[in-house]
N, C-alpha and C positions, 0 to 999 in steps of 0.2 A: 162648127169647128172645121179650118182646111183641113186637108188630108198633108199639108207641112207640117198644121200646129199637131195634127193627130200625134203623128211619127215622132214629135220634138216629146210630146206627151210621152208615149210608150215607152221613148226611150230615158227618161229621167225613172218613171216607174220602175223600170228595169234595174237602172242603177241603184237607186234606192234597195230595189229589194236583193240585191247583187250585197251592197257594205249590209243588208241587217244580217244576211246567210253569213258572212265576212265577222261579226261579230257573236256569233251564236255556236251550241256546239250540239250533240248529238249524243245518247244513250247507245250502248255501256260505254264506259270511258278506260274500263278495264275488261276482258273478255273472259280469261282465264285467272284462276287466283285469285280473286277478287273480293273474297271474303274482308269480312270486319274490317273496313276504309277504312280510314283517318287521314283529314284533309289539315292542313296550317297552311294559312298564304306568307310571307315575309321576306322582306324590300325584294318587291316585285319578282317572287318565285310562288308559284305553287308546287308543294311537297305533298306526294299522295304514299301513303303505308297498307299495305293490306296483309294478310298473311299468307305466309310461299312456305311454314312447315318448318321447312331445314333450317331458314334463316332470316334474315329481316336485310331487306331493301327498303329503297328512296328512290321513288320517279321524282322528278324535277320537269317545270315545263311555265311559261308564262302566261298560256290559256289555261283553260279548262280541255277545249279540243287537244291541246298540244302534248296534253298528259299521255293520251292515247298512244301516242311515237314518241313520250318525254325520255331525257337523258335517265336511265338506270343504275343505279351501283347498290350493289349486296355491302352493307357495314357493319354486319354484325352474322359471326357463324362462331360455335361453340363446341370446343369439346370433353370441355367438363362433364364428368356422367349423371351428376345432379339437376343439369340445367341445357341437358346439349341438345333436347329436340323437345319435336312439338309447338317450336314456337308459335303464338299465335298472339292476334290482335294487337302488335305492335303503335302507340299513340306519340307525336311529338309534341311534349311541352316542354313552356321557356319558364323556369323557375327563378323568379326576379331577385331572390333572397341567394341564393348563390349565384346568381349571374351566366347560367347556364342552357343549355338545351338537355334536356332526359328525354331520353323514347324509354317508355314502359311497355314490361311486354308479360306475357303467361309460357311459361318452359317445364318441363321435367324431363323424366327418365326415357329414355329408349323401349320400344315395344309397348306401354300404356300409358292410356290418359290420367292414370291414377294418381298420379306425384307433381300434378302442373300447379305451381306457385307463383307467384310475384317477381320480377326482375326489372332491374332498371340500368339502363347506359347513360352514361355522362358523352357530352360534345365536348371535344377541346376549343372550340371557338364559337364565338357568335353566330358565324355565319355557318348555318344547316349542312350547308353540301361541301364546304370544305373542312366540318370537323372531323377529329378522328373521334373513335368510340371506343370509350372504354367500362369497361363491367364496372358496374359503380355499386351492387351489394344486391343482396333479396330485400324485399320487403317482409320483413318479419313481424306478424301480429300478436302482440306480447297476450293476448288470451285466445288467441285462436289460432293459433297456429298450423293451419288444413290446407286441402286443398283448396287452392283462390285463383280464380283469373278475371279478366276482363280489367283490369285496373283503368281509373279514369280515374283526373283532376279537376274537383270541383273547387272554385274560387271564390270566398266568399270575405271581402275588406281586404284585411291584408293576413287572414288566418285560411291553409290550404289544408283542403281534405282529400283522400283517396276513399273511392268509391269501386266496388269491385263485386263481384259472384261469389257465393261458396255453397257447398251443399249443406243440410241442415235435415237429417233424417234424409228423407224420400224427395224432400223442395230444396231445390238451387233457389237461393235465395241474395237480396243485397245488402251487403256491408256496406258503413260510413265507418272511416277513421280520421280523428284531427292527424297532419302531417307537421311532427317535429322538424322533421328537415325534407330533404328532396328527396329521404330513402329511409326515413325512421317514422313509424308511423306509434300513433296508442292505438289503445283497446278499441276495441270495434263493438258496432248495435247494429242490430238486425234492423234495415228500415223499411224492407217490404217483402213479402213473402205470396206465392203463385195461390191464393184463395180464389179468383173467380175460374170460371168455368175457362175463358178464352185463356188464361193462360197456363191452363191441363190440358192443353192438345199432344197424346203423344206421350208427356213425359211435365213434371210439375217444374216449372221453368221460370225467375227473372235473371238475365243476361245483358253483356253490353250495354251497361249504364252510360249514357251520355250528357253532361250540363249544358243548357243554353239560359241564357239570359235575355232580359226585354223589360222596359220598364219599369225596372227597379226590383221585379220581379225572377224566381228564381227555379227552375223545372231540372228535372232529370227524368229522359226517355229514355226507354228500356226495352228488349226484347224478352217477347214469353212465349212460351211454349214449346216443343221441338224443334228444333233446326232442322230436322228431316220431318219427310211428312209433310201436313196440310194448313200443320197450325201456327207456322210462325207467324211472328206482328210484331207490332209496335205500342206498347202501353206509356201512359206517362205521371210520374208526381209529381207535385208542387211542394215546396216548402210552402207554410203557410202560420208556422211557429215560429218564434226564436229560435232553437235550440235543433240546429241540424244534425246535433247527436241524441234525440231523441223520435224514439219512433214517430210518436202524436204530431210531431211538429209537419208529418210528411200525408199529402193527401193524394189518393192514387183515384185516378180516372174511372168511371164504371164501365168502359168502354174501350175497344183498343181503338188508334188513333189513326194507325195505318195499316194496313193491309192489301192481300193480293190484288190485283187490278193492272188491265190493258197487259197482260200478256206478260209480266213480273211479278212471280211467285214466289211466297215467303219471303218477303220483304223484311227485312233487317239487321240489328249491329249498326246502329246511326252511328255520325257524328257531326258536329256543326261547325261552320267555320264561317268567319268575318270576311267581307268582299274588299278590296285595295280600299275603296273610302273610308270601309268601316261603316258604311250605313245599310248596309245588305244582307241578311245573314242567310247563308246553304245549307243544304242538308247532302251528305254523302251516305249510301246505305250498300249493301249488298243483296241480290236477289238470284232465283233461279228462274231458268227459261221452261221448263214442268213442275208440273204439280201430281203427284208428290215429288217433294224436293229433296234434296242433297246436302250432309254437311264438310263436302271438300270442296276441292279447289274449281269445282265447273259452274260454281255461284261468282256473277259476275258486280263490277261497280257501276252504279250507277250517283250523281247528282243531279241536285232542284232547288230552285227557290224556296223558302220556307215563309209562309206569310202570316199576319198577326189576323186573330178575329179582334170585331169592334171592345170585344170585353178584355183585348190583352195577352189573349193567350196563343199559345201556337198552333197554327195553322198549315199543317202538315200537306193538305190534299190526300192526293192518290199519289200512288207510282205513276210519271210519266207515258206515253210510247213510249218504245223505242224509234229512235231515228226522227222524235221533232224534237223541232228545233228549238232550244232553250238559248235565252241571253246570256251574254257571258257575264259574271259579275261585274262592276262599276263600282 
């Protein structure tokens, strides 16, 4: 090779590796606050939610990098005495049966965690960042009506569930409820409960229920064990019955799925979200930069690819580094 073709070489190299940095982005994507993600891409916006406590915000951004310095607005602050803090784990779904966007979120009383329940926002439009938000009612669990948070939508035809935490004795345990509408839920069943050892780290814990899909097939990943402390992770079930109102029908991992690694402690509170094609699915989580970790706002966001093993199912990895460089979705 001349030393012209070298230089023509190096310098296409360069370029190349110049657009892939150009399309890729970098851990954490939120620094501060960053607890309990919640990622939704739509026409061509990414909408990140995490929990800020007082109130519930919307970053907007058309990367993933972009989230980092994305456009901000606070939509939602309360001062009803029932429902004016605490807020936490704020999620955006689009409820095709009212034609809507809901951010679901967990709220109570002022001074303790004791009274945090279910709530949900209605969007006045289609489009995320220009609706307004209005209190659209509790979620009320006509046999159980306790302390609940974590609410998540599982979809399963065209019949919607809420999936959510409560206590249950001494175990934060998860709820399933069929969803009569976008805010009316029935009776609830317990579909898994903190029995192995990993998810008694600390305090008897399943949390932040998340659904992903793949292959026809249908999963909800979970957090267990303390959110402070050494124990948090990532556990996961499968439906693998009919009857996703029945315990049986749900099979939980012997293993947790994710955990600490490359310098991201207590890893969790997933949630997963579709890339603009639709053929890519993410994982957003939250974690600490020590061990032992923190349950406020100094747990930061992180996302990753989420990839399938040959038998189907999901394939979580580790936690990333921080600072390499991930693709951006496609």
């Amino acid at each position: 090779m001349t030393s012209k073709m070298f230089k023509i070489f190096a310098c296409i190299i360069f370029v190349a590796g110049q657009l892939l940095l150009a399309n890729a982005f970098t851990n954490p994507v939120k620094t501060t606050d960053g607890s309990d993600p919640f990622v939704v891409y739509h026409e061509g916006y990414y909408y990140l939610t995490t929990t800020t406590w007082s109130n519930i915000q919307i970053t907007r951004a058309t990367t993933i990098d972009g989230l980092k310095n994305g456009s901000r607005k606070t939509v939602w602050t309360d001062a009803t005495t029932s429902r004016c803090c605490n807020m936490w784990a704020p999620e955006i779904h689009w409820q095709s049966k009212e034609g809507a966007w809901y951010i679901y979120y967990s709220a109570g009383t002022s001074g303790t965690f004791d009274n945090q329940r279910l709530h949900a926002l209605r969007g006045s439009a289609t489009d995320i960042w220009n609706s307004t938000w209005n209190y659209a009612g509790r979620l009320v669990v006509p046999n159980r009506d306790v302390w609940s948070i974590d609410g998540t939508v599982l979809v399963l035809g065209s019949t919607r569930y809420m999936v959510f935490s409560s206590w249950d004795g001494a175990d934060q345990c998860l709820y399933i409820s069929q969803m009569n509408n976008a805010t009316s839920l029935g009776n609830t069943v317990k579909i898994s409960s903190p029995t192995l050892s990993w998810e008694r780290v600390g305090a008897n814990v399943n949390e932040g229920p998340a659904a992903v899909y793949h292959g026809g097939r249908t999963w909800i990943v979970f957090s267990a064990s303390n959110c402070a402390g050494t124990g948090y992770k990532l556990g996961m079930l499968e439906l693998t019955g009919s009857n996703p109102l029945s315990a049986s029908s749900w099979k939980k991992s012997s293993n947790p799925i994710f955990q600490s690694a490359n310098g991201n402690y207590q890893p969790g509170h997933n949630g997963f979200f579709l890339s603009p094609s639709g053929n890519e699915t993410y994982m957003v989580y939250h974690a600490n930069s020590v061990s032992p970790g923190t349950c406020d706002g100094k747990r930061y966001t992180n996302i990753q690819p989420l990839h399938w093993y040959t038998d189907g199912t999901p394939d979580t990895g580790s936690p990333r580094a921080l600072n390499e460089n991930i693709p951006e979705p496609k």
